[in-house]
C-alpha positions as CSV (number, residue, x, y, z in Angstrom):
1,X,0.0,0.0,0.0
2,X,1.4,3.3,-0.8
3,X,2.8,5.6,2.2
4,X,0.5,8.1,2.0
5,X,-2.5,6.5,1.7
6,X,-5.4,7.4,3.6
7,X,-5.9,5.0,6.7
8,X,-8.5,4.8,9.6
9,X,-7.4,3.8,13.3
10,X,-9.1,4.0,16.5
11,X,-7.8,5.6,19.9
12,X,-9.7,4.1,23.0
13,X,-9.7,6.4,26.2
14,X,-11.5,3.8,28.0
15,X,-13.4,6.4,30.2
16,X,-15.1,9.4,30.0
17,X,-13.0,11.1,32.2
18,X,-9.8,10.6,30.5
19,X,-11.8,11.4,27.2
20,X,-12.2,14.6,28.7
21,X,-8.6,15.8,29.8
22,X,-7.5,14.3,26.2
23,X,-10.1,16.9,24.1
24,X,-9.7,20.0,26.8
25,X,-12.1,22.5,27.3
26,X,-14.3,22.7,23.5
27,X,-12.6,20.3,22.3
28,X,-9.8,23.1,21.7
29,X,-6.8,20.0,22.0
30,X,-8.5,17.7,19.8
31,X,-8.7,20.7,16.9
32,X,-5.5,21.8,17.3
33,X,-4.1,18.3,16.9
34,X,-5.6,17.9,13.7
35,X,-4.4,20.8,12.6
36,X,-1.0,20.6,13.1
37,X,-1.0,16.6,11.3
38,X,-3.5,17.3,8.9
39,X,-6.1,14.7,9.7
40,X,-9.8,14.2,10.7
41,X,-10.5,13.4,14.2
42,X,-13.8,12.1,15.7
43,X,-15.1,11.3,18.9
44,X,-17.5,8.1,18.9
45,X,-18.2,7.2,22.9
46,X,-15.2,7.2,24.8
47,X,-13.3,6.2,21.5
48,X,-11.5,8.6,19.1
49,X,-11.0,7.6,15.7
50,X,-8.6,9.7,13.1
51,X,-8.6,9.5,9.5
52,X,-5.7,10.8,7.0
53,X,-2.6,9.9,5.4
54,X,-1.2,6.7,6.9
55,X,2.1,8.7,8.7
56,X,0.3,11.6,10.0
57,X,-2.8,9.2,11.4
58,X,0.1,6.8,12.8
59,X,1.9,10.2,14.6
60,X,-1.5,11.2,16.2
61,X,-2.1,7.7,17.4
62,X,0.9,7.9,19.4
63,X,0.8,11.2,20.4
64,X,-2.5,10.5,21.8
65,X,-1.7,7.4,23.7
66,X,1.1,9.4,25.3
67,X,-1.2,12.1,26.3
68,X,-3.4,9.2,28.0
69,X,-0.1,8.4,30.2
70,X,0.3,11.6,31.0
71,X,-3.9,12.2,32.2
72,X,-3.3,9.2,34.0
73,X,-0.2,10.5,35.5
74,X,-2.0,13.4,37.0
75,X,-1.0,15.9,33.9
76,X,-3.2,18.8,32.4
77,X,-2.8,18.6,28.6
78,X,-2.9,22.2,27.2
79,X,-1.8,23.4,24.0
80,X,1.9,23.4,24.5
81,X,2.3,19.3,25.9
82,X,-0.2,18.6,22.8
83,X,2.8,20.2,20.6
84,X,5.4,19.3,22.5
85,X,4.1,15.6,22.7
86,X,3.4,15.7,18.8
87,X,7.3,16.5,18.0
88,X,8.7,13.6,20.7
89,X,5.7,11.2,18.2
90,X,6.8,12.5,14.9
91,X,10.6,11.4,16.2
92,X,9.6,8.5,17.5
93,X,10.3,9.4,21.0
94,X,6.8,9.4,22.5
95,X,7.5,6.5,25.0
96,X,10.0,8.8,26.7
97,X,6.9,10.9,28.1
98,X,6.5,8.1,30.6
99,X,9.8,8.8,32.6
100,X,8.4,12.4,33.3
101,X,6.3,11.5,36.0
102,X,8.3,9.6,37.5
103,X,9.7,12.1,40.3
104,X,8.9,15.3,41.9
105,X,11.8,18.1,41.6
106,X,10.5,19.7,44.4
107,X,7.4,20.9,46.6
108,X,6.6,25.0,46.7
109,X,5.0,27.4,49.7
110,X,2.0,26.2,48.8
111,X,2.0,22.5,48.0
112,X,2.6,22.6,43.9
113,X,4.5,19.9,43.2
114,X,7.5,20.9,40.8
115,X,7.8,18.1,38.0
116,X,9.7,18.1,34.9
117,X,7.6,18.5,31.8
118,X,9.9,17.6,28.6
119,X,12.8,14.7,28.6
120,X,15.4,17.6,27.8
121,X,14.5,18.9,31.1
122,X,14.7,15.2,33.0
123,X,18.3,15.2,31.5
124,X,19.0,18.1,33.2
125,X,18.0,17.1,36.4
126,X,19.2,14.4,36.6
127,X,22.7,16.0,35.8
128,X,22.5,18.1,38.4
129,X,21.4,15.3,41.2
130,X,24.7,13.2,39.7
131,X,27.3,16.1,38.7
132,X,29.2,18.4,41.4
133,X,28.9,21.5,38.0
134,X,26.6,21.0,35.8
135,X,25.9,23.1,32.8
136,X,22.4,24.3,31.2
137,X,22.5,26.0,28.0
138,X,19.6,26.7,26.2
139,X,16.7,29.2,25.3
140,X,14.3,31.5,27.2
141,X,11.5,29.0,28.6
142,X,13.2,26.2,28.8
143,X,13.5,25.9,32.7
144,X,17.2,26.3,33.1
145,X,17.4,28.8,35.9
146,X,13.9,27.8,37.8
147,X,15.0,23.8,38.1
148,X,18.1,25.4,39.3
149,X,16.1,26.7,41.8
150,X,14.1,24.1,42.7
151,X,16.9,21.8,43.4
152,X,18.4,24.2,45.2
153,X,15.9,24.9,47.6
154,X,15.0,20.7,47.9
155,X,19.1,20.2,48.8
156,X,18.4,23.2,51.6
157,X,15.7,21.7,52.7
158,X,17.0,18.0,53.0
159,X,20.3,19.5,54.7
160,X,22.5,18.8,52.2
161,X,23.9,22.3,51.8
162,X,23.8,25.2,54.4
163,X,23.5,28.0,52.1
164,X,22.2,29.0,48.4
165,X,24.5,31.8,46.7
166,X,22.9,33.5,43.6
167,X,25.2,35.2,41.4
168,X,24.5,36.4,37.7
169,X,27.2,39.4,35.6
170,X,25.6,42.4,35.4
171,X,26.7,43.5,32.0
172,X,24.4,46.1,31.2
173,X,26.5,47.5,34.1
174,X,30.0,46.6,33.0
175,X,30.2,45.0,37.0
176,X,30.3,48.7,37.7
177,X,27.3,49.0,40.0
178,X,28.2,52.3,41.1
179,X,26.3,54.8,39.9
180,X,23.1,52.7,41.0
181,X,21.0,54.2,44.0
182,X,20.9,52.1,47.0
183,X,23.1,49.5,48.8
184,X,24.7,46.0,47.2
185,X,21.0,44.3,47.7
186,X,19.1,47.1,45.4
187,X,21.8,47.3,43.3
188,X,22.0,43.9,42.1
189,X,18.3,43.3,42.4
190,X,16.9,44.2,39.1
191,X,19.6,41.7,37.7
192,X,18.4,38.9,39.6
193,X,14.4,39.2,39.7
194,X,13.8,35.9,38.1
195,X,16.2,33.9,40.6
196,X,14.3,36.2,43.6
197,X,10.8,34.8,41.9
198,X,11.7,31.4,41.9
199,X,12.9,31.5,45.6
200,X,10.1,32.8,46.8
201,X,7.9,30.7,44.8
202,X,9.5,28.0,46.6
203,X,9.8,29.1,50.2
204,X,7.0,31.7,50.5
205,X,7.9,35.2,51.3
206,X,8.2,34.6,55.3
207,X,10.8,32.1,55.0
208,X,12.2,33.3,51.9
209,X,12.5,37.1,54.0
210,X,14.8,35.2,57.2
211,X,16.7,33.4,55.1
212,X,17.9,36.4,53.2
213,X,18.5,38.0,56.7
214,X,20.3,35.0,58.8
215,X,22.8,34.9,55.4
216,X,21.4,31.4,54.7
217,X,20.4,33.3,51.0
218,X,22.8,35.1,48.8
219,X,22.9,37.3,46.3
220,X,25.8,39.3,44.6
221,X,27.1,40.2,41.2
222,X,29.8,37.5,39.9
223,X,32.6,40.6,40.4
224,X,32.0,39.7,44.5
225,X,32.7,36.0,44.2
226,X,36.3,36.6,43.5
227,X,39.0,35.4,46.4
228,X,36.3,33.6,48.2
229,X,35.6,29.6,48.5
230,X,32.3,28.7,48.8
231,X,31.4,25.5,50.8
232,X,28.4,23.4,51.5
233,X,26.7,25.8,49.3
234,X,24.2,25.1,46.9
235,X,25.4,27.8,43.6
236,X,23.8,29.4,41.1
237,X,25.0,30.9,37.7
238,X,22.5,32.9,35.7
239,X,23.4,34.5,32.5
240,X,26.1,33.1,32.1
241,X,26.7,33.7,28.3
242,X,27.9,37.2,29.1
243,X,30.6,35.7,31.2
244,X,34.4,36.2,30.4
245,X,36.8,33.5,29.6
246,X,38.3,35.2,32.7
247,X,35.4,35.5,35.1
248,X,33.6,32.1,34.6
249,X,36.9,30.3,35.7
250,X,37.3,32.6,38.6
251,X,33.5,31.6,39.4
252,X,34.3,27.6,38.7
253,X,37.1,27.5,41.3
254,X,34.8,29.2,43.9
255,X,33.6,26.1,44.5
256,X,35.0,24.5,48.3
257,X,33.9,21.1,49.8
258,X,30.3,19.8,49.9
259,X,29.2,22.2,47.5
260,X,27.3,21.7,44.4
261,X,27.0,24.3,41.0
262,X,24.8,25.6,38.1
263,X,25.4,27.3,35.6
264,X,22.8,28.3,33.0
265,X,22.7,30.2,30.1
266,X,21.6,31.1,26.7
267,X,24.4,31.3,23.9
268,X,21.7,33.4,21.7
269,X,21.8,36.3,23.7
270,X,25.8,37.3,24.2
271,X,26.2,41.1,24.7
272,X,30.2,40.7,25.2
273,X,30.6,43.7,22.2
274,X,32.7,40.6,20.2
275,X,34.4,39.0,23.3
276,X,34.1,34.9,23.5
277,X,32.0,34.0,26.3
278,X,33.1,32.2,28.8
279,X,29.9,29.6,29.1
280,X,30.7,28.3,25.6
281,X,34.2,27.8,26.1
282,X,33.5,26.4,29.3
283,X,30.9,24.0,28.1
284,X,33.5,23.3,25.2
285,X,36.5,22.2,26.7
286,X,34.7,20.8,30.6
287,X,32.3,18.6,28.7
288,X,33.9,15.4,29.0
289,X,35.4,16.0,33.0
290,X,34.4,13.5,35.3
291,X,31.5,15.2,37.2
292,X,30.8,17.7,35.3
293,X,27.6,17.5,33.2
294,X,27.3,19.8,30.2
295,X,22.6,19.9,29.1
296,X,21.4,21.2,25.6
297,X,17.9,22.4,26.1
298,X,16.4,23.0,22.7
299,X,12.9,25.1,21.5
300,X,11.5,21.9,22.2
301,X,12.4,22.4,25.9
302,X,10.2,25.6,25.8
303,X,7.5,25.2,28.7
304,X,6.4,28.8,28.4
305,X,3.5,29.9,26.2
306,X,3.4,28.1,23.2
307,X,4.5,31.1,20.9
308,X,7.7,31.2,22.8
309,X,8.6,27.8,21.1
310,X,7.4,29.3,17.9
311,X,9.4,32.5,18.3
312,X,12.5,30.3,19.3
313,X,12.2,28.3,16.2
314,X,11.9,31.1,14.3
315,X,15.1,33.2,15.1
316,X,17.0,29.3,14.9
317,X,15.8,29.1,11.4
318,X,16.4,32.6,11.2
319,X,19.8,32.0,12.4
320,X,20.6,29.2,10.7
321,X,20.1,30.7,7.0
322,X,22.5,33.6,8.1
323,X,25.1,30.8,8.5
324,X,24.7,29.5,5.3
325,X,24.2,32.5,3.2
326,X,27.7,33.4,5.3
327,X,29.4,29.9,4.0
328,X,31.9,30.3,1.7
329,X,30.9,29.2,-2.4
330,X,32.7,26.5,-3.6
C-alpha cells in the first residue's frame, strides 16, 4: 500500500474522564491536533478515531496514547504538551513521556509539586542530582534557571547544603554597579528578579525574608565572588553567556567542599561587544570531566506559552540561514 495513503485507526480512552482531559475545554486539543497533522478526528463514545494519510494518522495515534499516560499521570494537557508531545511522536520518542512523571523536583510554599515537563528537562536534572557542576545551555523558557532553583531549595531543605549563593554578571553595568541608588541588595536586584521569583515561589515570602536575613540566602554580582571559596553551598549561575573566559573560571574554582554548582545560560543572547563568552568555552573544553555535566535544552524544551517555542524556532531558522548564506561558495 502506498505511504500516504489514507488510513482509519481508533484511539480508545476507556473512560469518560480521561476522554475529557485528552479533548480539553471545547474540544480546543482535539482541533489543534488535527491541525497541526492534517487529519480528521472524531469522537465516537469514549473512543476517538482519526482518518488521514497513513504517517500523520500513525503520529497522532501515538501522540494520543502518550497524552493518556500523562492524564493518568495526573497531567493537564494544554496546547503546548499537545505540541510538544506531537514533536517527541513525529521522532519516534513518545515512550519517553512516561519517565516524566516519575519524580517530583520539588514541593513549593504552597503545596505545587514541581515536576519536569519535557525529557530535555529530565536530562538536566538528573545531571545536576549526579554532577558536582553542571551546565544548562539553552533558550528563554526552557527551565534552566527555575529547576536550578528548585533543586536548590530541595538540597536546603534536606540538609544537604547550608546556604544558596545566587550570582548572575551584570553586563548592562559593565560590573560597575556604582552609579546605581541604593546598597549591594538594590543594586544587584533588578539583575536577579527571576532567581528572587523562583525562591520565593519555593519558600513563601516569610521564609524566603529570614533566610535572606540570617545569610542562609545570597545574592551578589559575579565581580564579588572573587577570592572567596564557597562550601556546602548550593550555587547558582544565571546569564552566564555574558561571562568572560576570565570570570567564569574565577567563578568555577569558587567552588570549596560539599558544595554543588549551576550554571545556566543562553548562547543566543551574548552582549560581550565581540568577546568569546566564557559559558561556551567552558561548556566546550569541561564537557567530558568527570562530574561535570554539560545539558542542551532546545525550543523543544520551551514550557512557556506556546509562541515562545514558535518564536525560538523562528530566530534558529532565522539563524541558521544567516550561517549558510555566510558559507563560503565552492
Amino acid at each position: 500500500m502506498a505511504e500516504n495513503a489514507k488510513i482509519t485507526e481508533v484511539v480508545d480512552t476507556k473512560s469518560v474522564d480521561r476522554l475529557a482531559g485528552l479533548l480539553g475545554n471545547f474540544d480546543e486539543n482535539l482541533n489543534f491536533l488535527t491541525r497541526a497533522l492534517d487529519v480528521g478526528a472524531y469522537v465516537e463514545g469514549v473512543k476517538i478515531r482519526l482518518t488521514g494519510e497513513r504517517e500523520a494518522v500513525r503520529i497522532g495515534v501515538k501522540a494520543l496514547n502518550a497524552l493518556l499516560k500523562m492524564i493518568d499521570a495526573g497531567e493537564v494537557i494544554d496546547e503546548g504538551r499537545l505540541l510538544y508531545v506531537v514533536e517527541l511522536a513525529r521522532e519516534g520518542k513518545e515512550e519517553q513521556i512516561a519517565t516524566l512523571g516519575e519524580g517530583v523536583v520539588a514541593i513549593t510554599a504552597r503545596g505545587k509539586q514541581i515536576k519536569c515537563k519535557t525529557v530535555g528537562q529530565k536530562v538536566y536534572v538528573d545531571a545536576i542530582k549526579k554532577n558536582a557542576v553542571t551546565f544548562g545551555i539553552g533558550p528563554a523558557g526552557t527551565g534552566k534557571t527555575y529547576l536550578a532553583v528548585c533543586m536548590a531549595v530541595a538540597a536546603f531543605k534536606s540538609k544537604q547544603i547550608e546556604k544558596i549563593v545566587l550570582t548572575r554578571p551584570a553586563v548592562e553595568a559593565g560590573e560597575k554597579l556604582g552609579f546605581l541608588p541604593g546598597d549591594l541588595q538594590e543594586k544587584v536586584d533588578p539583575y536577579l528578579r527571576p532567581l528572587y521569583d523562583a525562591l520565593q515561589e519555593m519558600l513563601g515570602l516569610e521564609t524566603y525574608g529570614k533566610l535572606m536575613e540570617r545569610g542562609a540566602i545570597e545574592v551578589a554580582p559575579l565581580a564579588y565572588m572573587r577570592g572567596r571559596t564557597l562550601s556546602n553551598a548550593f550555587i547558582i549561575l544565571d546569564e552566564a553567556q555574558n561571562t568572560t573566559r576570565e570570570q567564569m573560571k574565577m567563578f568555577l574554582t569558587r567552588m570549596g567542599e560539599g558544595s554543588k554548582t549551576v550554571v545556566t545560560g543562553d548562547i543566543t543572547q551574548i552582549d560581550l561587544d565581540g568577546k568569546e563568552s566564557g559559558l561556551v568555552h567552558a561548556a566546550k573544553i569541561l564537557g567530558g570531566v568527570e562530574g561535570i555535566g554539560v545539558c542542551k535544552l532546545t525550543a523543544k524544551d520551551v514550557v512557556r506559552h506556546p509562541l515562545v517555542m514558535r518564536i525560538v524556532r523562528a530566530y534558529e531558522k532565522a539563524a541558521e540561514a544567516d550561517t549558510r548564506e555566510k558559507a563560503p561558495k565552492e
